[in-house]
MIMI-285629 format. One record per residue (C-alpha): x, y, z; residue number from 1. Coordinates in Angstrom, 2 decimals. Each point is the difference from the previous one (the first is absolute). Layout:
MIMI-285629
+---------+---------+---------+-----+
|      xx |      yy |      zz |  nr |
+---------+---------+---------+-----+
|       X |       Y |       Z | NUM |
...
+---------+---------+---------+-----+
END
This chain:
MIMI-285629
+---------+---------+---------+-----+
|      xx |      yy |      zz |  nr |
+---------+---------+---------+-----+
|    0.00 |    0.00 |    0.00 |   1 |
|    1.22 |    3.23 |   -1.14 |   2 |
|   -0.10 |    2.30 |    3.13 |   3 |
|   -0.90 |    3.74 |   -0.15 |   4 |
|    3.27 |    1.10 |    0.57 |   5 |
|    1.37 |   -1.50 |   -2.94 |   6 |
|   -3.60 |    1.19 |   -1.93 |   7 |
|    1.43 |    3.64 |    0.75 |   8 |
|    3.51 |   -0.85 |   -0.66 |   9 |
|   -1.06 |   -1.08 |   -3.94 |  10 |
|   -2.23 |    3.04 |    0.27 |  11 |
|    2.46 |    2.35 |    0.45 |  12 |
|    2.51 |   -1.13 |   -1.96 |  13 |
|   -0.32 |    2.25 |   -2.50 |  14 |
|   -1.36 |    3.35 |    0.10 |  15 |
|   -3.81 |    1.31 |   -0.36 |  16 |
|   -2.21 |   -1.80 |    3.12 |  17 |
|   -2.51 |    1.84 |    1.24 |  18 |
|   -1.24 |   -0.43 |    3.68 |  19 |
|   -3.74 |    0.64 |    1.26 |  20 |
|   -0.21 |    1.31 |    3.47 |  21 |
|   -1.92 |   -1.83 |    2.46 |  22 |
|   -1.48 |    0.43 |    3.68 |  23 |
|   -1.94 |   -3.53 |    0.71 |  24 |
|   -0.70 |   -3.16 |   -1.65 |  25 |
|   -2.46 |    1.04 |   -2.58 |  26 |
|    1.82 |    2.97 |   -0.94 |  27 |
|    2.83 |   -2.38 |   -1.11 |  28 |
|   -2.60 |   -2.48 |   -1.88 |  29 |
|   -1.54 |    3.02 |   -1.73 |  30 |
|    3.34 |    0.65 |   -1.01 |  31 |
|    0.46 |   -3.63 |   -0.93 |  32 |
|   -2.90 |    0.13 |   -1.88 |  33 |
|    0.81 |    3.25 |   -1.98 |  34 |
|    3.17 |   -1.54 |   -1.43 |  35 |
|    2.53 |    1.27 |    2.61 |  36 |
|    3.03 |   -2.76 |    0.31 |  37 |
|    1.34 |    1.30 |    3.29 |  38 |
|   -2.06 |    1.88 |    2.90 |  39 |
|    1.91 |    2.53 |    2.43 |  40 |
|   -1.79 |    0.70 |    3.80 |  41 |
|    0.48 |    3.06 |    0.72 |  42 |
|    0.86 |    1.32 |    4.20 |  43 |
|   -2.13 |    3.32 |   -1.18 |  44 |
|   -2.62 |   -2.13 |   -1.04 |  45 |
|    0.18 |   -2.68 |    2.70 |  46 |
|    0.13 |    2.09 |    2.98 |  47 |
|   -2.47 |    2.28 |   -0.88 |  48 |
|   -2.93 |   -2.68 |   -1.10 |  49 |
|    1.22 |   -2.50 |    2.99 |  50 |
|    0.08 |    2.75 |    2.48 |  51 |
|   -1.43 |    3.21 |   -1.08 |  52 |
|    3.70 |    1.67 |    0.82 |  53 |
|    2.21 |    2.28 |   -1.92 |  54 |
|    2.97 |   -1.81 |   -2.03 |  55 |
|    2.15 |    1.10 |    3.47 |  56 |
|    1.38 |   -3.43 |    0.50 |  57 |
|   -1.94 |   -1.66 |    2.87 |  58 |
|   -0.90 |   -2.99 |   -1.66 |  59 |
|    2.03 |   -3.04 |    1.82 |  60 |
|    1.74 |   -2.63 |   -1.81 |  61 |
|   -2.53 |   -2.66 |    1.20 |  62 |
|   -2.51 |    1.48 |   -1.60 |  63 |
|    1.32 |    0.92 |   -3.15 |  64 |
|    1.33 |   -3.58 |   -0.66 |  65 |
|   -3.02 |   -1.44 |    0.75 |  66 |
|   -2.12 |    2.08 |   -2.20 |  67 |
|    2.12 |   -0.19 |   -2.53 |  68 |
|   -0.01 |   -3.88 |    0.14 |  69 |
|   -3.65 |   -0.22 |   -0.69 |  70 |
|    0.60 |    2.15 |   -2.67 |  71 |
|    2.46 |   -2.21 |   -1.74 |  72 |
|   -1.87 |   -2.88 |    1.08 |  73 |
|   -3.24 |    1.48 |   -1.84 |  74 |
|    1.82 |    0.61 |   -3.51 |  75 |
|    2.71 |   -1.99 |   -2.12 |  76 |
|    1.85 |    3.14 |   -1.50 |  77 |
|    3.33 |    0.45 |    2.04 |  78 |
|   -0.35 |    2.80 |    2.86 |  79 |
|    2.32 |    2.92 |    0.83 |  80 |
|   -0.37 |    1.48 |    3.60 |  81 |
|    0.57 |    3.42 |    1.00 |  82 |
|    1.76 |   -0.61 |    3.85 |  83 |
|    0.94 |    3.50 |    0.47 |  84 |
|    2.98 |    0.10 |    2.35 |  85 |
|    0.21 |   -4.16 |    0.67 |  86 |
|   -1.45 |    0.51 |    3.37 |  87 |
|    3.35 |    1.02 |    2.05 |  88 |
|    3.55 |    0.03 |    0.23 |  89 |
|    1.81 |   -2.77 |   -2.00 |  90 |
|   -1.14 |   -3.22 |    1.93 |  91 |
|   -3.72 |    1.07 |   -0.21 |  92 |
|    0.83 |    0.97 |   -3.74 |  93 |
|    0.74 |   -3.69 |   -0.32 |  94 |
|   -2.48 |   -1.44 |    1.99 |  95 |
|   -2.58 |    2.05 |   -2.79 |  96 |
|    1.76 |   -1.68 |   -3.10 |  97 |
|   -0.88 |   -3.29 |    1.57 |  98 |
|   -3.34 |    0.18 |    0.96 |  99 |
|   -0.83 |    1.57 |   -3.59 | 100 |
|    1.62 |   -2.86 |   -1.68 | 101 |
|   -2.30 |   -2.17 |    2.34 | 102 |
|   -2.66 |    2.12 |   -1.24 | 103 |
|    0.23 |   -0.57 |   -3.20 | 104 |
|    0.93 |    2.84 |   -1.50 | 105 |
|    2.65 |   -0.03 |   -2.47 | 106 |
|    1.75 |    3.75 |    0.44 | 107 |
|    0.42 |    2.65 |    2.12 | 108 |
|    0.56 |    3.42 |   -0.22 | 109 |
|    2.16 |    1.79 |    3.25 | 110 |
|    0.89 |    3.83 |    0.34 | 111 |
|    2.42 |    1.55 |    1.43 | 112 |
|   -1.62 |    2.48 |    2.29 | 113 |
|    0.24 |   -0.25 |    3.98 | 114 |
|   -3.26 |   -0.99 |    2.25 | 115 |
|   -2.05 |    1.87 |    0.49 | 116 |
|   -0.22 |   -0.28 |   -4.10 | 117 |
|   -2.16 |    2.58 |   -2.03 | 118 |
|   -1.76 |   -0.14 |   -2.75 | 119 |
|    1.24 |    1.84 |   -3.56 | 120 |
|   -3.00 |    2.04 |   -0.35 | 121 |
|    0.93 |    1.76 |    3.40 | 122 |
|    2.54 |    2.26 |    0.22 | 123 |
|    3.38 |   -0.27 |    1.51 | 124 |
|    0.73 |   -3.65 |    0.16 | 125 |
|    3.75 |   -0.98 |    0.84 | 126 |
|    2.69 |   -2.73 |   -0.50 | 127 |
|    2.09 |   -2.24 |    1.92 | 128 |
|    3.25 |    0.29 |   -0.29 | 129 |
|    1.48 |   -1.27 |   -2.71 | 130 |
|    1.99 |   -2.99 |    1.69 | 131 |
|   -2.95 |   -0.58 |    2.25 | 132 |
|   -1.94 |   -0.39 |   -3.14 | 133 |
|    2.20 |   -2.37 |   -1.59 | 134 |
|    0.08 |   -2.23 |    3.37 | 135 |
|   -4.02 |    0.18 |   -0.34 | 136 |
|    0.07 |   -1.22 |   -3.26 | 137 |
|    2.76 |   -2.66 |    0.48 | 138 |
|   -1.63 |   -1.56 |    2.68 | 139 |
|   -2.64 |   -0.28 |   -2.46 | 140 |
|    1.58 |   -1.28 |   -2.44 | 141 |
|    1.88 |   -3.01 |    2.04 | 142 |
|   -3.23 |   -0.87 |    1.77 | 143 |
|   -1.86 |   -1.41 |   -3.06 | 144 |
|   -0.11 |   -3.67 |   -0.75 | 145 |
|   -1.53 |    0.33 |   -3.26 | 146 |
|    2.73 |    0.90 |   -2.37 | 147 |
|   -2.89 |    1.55 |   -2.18 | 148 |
|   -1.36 |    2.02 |    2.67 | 149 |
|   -0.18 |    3.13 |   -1.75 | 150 |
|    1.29 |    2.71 |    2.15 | 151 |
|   -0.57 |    3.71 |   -0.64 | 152 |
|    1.77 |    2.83 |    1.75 | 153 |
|   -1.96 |    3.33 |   -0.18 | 154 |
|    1.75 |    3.13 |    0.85 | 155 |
|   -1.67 |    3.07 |    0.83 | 156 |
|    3.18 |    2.72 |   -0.19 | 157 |
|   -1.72 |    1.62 |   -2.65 | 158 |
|   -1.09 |    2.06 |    3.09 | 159 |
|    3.30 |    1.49 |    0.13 | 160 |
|    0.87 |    0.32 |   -3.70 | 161 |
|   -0.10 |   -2.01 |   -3.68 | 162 |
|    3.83 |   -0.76 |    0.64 | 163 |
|   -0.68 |   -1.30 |    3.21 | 164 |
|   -2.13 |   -2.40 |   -1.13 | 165 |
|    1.81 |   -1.28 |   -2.92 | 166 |
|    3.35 |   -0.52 |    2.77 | 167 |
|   -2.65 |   -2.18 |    1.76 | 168 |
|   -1.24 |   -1.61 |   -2.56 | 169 |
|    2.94 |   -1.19 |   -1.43 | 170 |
|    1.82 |   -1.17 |    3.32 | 171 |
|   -2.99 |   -2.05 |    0.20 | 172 |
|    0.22 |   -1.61 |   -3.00 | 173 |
|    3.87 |   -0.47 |    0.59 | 174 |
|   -1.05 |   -1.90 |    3.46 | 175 |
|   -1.87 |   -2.25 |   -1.99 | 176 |
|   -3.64 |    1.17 |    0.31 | 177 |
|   -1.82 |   -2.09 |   -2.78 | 178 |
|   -1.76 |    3.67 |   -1.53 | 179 |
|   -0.28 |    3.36 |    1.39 | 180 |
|   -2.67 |    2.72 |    0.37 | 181 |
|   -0.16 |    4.21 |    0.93 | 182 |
|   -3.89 |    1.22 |    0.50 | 183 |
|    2.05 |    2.96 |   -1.78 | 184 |
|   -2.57 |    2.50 |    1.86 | 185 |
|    2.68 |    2.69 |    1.38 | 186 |
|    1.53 |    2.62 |   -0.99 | 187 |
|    2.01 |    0.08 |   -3.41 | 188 |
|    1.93 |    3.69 |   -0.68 | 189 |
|   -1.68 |    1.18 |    3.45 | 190 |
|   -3.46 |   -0.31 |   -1.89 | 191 |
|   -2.51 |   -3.02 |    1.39 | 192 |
|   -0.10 |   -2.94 |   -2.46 | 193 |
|   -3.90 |   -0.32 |   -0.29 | 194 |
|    0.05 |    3.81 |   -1.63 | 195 |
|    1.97 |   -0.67 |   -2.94 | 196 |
|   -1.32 |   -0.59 |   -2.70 | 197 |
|   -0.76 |   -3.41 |   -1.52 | 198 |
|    2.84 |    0.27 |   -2.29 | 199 |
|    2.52 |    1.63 |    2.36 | 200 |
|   -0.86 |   -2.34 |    2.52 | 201 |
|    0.44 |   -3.42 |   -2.89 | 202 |
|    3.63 |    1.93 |   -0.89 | 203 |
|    0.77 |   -0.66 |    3.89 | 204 |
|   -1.20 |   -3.49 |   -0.24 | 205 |
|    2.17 |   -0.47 |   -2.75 | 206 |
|    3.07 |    0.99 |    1.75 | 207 |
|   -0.49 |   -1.61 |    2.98 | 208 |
|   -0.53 |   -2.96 |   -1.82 | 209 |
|    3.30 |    0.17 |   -2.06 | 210 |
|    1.55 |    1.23 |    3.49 | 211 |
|   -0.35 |   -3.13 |    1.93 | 212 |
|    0.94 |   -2.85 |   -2.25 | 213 |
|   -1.80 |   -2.19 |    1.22 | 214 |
|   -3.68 |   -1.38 |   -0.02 | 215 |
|   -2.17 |    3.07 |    0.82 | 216 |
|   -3.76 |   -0.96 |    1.34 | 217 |
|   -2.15 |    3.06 |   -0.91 | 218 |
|   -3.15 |    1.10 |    2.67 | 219 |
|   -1.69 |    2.85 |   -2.09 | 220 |
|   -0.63 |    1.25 |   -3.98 | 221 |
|   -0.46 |    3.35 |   -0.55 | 222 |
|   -2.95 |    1.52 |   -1.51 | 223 |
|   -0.62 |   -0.35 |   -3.88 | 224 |
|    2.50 |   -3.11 |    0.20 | 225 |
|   -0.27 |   -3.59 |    0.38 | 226 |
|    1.75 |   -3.20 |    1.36 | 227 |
|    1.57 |   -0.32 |   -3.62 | 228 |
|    1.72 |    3.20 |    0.37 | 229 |
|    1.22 |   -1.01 |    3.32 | 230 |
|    1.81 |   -3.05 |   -1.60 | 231 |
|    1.40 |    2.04 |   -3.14 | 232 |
|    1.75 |    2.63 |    3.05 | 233 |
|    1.32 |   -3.28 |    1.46 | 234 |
|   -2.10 |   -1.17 |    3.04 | 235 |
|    0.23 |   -4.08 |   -0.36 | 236 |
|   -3.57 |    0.12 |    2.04 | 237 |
|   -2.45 |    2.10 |    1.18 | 238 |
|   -2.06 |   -0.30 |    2.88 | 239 |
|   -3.30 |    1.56 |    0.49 | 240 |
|   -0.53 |   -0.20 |    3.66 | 241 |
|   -3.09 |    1.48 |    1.00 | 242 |
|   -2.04 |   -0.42 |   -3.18 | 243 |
|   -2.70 |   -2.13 |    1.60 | 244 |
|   -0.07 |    1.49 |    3.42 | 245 |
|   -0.92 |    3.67 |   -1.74 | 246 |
|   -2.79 |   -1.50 |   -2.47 | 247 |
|   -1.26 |   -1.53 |    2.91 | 248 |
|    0.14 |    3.04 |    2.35 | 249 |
|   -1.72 |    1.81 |   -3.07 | 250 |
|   -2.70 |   -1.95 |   -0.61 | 251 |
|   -0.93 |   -0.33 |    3.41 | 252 |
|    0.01 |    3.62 |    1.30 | 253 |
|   -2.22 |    0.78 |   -3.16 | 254 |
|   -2.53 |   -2.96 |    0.41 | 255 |
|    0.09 |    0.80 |    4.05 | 256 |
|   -0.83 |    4.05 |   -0.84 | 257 |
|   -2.65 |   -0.99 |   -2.04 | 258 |
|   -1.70 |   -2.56 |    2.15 | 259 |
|    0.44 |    2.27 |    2.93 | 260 |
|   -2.74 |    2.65 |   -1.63 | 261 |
|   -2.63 |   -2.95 |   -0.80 | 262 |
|    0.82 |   -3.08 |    0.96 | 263 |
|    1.14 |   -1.66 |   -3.34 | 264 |
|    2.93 |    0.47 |   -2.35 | 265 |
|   -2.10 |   -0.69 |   -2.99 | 266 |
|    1.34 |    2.77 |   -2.25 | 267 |
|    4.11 |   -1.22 |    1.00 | 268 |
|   -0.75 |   -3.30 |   -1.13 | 269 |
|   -2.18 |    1.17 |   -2.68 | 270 |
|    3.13 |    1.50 |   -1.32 | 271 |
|    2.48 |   -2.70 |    0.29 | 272 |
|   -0.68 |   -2.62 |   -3.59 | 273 |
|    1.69 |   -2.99 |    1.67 | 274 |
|   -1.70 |    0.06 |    3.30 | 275 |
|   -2.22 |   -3.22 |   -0.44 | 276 |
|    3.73 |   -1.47 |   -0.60 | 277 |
|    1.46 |    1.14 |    3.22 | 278 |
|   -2.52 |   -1.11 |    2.41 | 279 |
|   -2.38 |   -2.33 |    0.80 | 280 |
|    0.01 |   -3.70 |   -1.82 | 281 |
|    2.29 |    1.51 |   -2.77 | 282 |
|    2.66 |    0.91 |    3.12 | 283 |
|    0.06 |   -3.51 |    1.35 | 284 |
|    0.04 |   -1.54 |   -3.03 | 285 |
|    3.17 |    2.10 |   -0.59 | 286 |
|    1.46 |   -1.35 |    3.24 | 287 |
|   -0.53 |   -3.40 |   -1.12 | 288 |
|   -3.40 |   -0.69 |    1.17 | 289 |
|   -0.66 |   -3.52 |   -2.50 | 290 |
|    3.06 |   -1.53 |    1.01 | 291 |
|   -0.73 |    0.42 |    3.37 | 292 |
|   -3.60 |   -1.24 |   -0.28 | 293 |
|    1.67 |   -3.09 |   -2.06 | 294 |
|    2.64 |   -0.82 |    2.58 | 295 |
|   -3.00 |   -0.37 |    3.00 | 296 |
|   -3.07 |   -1.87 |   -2.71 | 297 |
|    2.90 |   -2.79 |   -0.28 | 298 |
|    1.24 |    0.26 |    3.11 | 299 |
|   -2.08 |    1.72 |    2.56 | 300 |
|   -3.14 |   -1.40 |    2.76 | 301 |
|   -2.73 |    2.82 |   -0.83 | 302 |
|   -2.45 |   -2.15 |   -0.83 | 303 |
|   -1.39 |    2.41 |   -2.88 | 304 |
|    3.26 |   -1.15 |   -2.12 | 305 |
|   -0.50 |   -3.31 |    1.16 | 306 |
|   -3.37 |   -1.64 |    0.22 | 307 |
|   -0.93 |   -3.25 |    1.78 | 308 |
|    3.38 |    0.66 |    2.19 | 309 |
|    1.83 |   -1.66 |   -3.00 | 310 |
|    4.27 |    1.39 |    0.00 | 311 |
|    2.12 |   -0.10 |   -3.05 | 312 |
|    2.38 |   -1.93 |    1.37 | 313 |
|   -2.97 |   -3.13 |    1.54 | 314 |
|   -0.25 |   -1.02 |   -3.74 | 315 |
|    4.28 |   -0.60 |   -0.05 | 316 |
+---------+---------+---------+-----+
END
């Protein structure tokens, strides 16, 4: 049996995979479903559906693993796992790699920021030290016993500058990370990345790609471009972590708005063409509803299935 490591392994081997973003179990098979080959569960995502709290980092280990591991469990495309900081200093860090590869999941990604972490979209976020950083990520990388656990190391010095990141970046890849990855959301020539434009902000891309020399994972397209573009500037993957979590968050402030003034959400649904799809008898049958039903008529007691308390296997 081919395990999901190696899955991602052949997936990645060349350049151009796309990842869906995922908070739960059917968020991954809807990604399944829609053609995705890998799924990526996101700490954003994760912490803020599991426990209504702010992408600050408060999520334990336990928890993370284990949701994760139904996750995987639920789906048969290999899973990459956002672990934020591993957990704690270098034993804990290990301890994490272990218990995902128990999990199931077949790659992490691990940044380089201290505990309390933050998240990119809030401001003034901070590094280790370099040489703690590299001690972080090779305790990580000698804990694994999968030699195709993929290991990602994220570094979020684009805080302090572009060059800073790219320094990062490439001692990273030189310690033997398996791929690398900058959310790129600082500040580039003093001015904050998200207010370039679309193709200022692909020219920085570019660079940083060429910069690090190594296998760049990519965690946002600019406007007006897509994930092709993101290959042709050199990003081997790209990630789109919260993709899911926001069309979800969407949806269900605007159907809970509307059903607040009357009761119903007639009008949202009303408006969305593949609703009858995404709930009801057409959702379960998406989750795998016959084979289920199959698996207990041959082999279940509920006398509905099987009349006259006769069992598939009496007849054998």
């Amino acid at each position: 049996m081919v395990t999901s490591t190696t899955r991602l392994r052949s997936l990645l081997a060349q350049p151009g995979l796309v990842v869906a973003g995922c908070f739960d179990a059917l968020s991954a098979r809807m990604a399944e479903v829609a053609g995705f080959e890998a799924a990526y569960v996101s700490g954003f995502a994760v912490e803020a559906s599991q426990l209504g709290s702010p992408d600050v980092g408060v999520i334990t280990r336990t928890e993370m693993a284990t949701h994760a591991g139904r996750i995987a469990s639920a789906v048969d495309i290999p899973l990459i796992c956002d672990v934020d900081t591993g957990y704690g200093d270098v034993l804990n860090v290990a301890r994490t790699i272990r218990e995902f590869e128990r999990a199931g999941v077949a790659a992490v990604q691990i940044e380089d920021q201290p505990e309390p972490k933050r998240c990119p979209l809030v401001e003034d976020r901070t590094v280790l030290p370099l040489d703690q950083a590299l001690r972080r990520l090779g305790a990580a990388l000698e804990a694994r016993t999968d030699p195709d656990f993929f290991i990602i190391a994220r570094t979020d010095a684009d805080e302090l500058s572009f060059d800073d990141a790219v320094t990062r970046a490439r001692a990273y890849v030189t310690a033997g990370a398996d791929a690398v990855m900058s959310p790129l959301s600082g500040l580039v020539d003093g001015v904050p990345f998200r207010r370039l434009a679309p193709e200022d902000q692909m020219e920085w891309h570019r660079r940083f790609c060429a910069e690090v020399g190594g296998p760049v994972f990519g965690l946002s397209i600019p406007a007006t471009c897509t994930a092709t573009d993101m290959f042709a500037a050199g990003y081997h993957a790209m990630i789109l972590p919260t993709l899911s979590f926001r069309a979800a968050a969407i949806a269900m402030m605007a159907s809970l708005r509307e059903a607040r003034v009357d009761g119903t959400a007639t009008e949202y649904f009303a408006r969305q063409p593949d609703e009858e799809q995404a709930v009801g008898l057409g959702l379960l049958r998406m989750l795998g509803l016959e084979a289920d039903l199959e698996l207990r008529r041959r082999f279940g007691s509920d006398p509905r299935v099987h009349p006259k308390g006769s069992q598939p296997w009496e007849a054998r």
